[in-house]
N, C-alpha and C positions, 0 to 999 in steps of 0.2 A: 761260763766265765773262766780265765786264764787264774790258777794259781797264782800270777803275778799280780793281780789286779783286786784278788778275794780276801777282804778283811771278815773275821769270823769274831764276831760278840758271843756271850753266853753270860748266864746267870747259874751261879751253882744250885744245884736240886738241895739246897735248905730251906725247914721253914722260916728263916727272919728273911730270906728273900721276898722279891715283891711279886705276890701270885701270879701278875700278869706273863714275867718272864720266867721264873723259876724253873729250874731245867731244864730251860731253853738255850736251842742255839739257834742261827742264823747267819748265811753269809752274802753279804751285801757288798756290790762293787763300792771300794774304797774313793769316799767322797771327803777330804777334811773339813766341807762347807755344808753336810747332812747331817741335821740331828734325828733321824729316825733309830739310831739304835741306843738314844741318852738311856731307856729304861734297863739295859743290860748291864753289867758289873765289870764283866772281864770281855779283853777284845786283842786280838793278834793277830797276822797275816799282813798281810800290805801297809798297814798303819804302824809297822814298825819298821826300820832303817833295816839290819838284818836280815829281815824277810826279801826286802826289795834290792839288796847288795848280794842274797843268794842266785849261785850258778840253777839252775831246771833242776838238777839234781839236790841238791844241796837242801832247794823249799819245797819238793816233795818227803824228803828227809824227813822236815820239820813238819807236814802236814801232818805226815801219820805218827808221829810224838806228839804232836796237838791232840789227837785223836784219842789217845791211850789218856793222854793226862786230861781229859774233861771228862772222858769216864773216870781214871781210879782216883783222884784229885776232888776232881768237883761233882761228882754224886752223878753223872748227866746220864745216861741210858743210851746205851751204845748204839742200838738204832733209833734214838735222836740225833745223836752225833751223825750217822751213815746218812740219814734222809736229808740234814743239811749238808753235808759232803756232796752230796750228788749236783749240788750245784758248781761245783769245780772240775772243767776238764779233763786235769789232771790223775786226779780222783778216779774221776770212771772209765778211763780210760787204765787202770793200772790194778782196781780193786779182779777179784776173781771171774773169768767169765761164766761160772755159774751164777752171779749173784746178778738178779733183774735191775737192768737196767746199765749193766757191765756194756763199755765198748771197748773192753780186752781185745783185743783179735789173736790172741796166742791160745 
C-alpha cells in the first residue's frame, strides 16, 4: 500500500489499555466509512490533512518520526512497529537492504 493511502492506528503498550489492542499497531487503507480499527486509541497517516497535503518526501519524513514516537511515546516495540510498516511501499522500499523483506535496491 502507497504511504499516501496508509492510515496507522495503535494502542499504547499500557495496562489500562484494552488487551485486545494494546501495543498494537496496524496499517489499514484509509476508509473514513470503516470502523475496523474503533478498538485502537491513536491513529495518523492518511486520516490527517497534513499527511495527505505532504510532497513523497515530506510523508516519508513523517513516517519514520511516527515510527520513533510509538516506540519512545507509547511503549510499542519497535518490531511491532517494523512488522506493521512493512505494509507501506514506501517503507520497504527505503528501510536497510539487509533487513528481510527490504526492496532497497541500493
Amino acid at each position: 500500500m502507497l504511504a499516501a493511502e496508509a492510515m496507522i492506528v495503535w494502542s499504547p503498550n499500557r495496562k489500562e489499555m484494552p488487551a485486545e489492542t494494546r501495543g498494537k499497531v496496524r496499517v489499514v487503507k484509509f476508509d473514513p466509512h470503516s470502523n475496523d480499527t474503533d478498538n485502537f486509541i491513536g491513529s495518523d497517516g492518511a486520516c490527517e490533512l497534513s499527511w495527505k497535503e505532504a510532497n513523497e518526501t515530506r510523508r516519508l519524513f513523517m513516517l519514520y518520526r511516527l515510527f520513533h514516537t510509538l516506540v519512545m511515546t507509547q511503549g510499542i516495540e519497535p518490531q511491532t512497529v517494523h512488522e506493521a510498516f512493512m505494509g507501506i511501499d514506501e517503507y520497504r522500499q527505503t528501510i536497510s537492504s539487509s533487513i528481510d523483506g527490504s526492496e532497497n535496491l541500493e
